[in-house]
N, C-alpha and C positions, 0 to 999 in steps of 0.2 A: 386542258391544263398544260403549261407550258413545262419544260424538263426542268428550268432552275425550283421553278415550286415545287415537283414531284420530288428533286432532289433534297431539298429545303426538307419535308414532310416525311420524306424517309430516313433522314439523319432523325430528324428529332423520334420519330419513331423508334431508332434504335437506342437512343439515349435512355426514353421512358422505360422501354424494356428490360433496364440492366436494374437488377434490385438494389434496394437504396443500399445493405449491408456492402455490396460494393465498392462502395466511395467512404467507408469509415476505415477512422485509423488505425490502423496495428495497435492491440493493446499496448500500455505503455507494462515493460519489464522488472520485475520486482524480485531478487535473489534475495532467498532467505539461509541463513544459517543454524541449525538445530541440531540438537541430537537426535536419535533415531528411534528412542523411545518416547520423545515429548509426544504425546494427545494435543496436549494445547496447543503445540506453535502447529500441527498439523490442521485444526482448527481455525486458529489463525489464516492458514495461508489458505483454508478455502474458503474463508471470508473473505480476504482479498481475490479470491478468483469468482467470486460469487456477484465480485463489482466491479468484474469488470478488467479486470490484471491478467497478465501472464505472470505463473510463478515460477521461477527456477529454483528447488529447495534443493540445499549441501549435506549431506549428512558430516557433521564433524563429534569429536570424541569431545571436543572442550570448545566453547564458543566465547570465553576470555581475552582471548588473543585478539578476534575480530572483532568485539566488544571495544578494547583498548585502542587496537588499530582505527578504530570509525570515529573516535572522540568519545564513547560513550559509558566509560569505566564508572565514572562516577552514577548510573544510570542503570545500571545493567536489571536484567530480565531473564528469560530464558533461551530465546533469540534473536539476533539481528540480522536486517535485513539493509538493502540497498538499492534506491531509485532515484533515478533522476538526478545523480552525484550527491545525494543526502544520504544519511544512515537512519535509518527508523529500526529504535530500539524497542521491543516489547509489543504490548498489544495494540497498538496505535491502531484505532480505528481508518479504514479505508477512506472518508468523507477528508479526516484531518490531510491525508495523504496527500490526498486530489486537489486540497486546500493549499497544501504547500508548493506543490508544483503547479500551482497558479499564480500563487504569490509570490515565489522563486526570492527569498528572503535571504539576505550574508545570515548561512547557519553550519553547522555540522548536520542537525537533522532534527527526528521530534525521536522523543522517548515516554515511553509510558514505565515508569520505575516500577521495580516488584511485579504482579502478578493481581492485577484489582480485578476483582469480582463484579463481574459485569462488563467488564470488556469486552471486544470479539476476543474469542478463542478461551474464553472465562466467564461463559454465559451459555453453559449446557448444559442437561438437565441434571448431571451431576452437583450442580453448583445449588438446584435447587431455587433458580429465580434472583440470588443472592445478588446483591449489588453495593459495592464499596463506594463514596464519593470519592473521587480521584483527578490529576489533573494529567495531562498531555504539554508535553513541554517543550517548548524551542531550547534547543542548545546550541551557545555559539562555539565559533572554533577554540577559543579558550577554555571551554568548558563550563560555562555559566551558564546559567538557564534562567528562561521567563515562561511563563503559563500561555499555552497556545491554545487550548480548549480547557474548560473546565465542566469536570463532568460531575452532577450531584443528585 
């Protein structure tokens, strides 16, 4: 065997051997803002981290401010959070997330209003199985919204 093949044969050699989780991406980064007693939104963020997310959660006294600053006053929930220069208000499921940052849409962000029963981080066994039909919303930077997922 001449040295360009041996050479040839041992690169690729070393390629095969590096495991595949090597070559995957850094999760993409999701900062969430909560109080320090929510159950839910702690719920929440390890559903997001259950699919795949890095979470960086805030503990803050009043999450209004952030709410208001992200576009999503009219929307509000328990937490909000921040990915991919979106604001994701509420329990927005991780799929809708991965959704939007695929589709990379003119938005503010998605919001799941109130607190619907059967959401992630609203689908524990406290809740009892319980499931509210509810929608997932695109809000634009004005503050209007249209139905991004509907859940029933």
């Amino acid at each position: 065997m001449n040295v360009s093949r041996l050479a040839r044969r041992l690169a690729l050699a070393a390629v095969l051997s590096v495991p595949a989780y090597a070559y995957a991406e850094a999760p993409t980064k999701v900062e969430v803002w909560k109080t320090p007693t929510c159950g839910c939104c702690e719920d929440w963020a390890k559903h997001m981290r259950d699919n795949g997310f890095e979470v960086i959660a805030h503990d803050v006294q009043d999450t209004g401010p952030i709410r208001r600053n992200a576009g999503m006053a009219d929307y509000g929930s328990c937490h909000t959070a921040a990915v991919g220069g979106y604001a994701i208000e509420g329990h927005v499921p991780a799929s809708d997330v991965r959704r939007l940052l695929l589709e990379k849409p003119e938005a503010a962000g998605l919001a799941a209003p109130g607190m619907p029963l059967g959401s992630p981080g609203m689908d524990g066994p406290e809740y009892g199985g319980r499931k509210t039909p509810h929608d997932v919303l695109l809000v634009d930077k004005r503050g209007g919204a249209q139905v991004f997922q509907a859940y029933r």
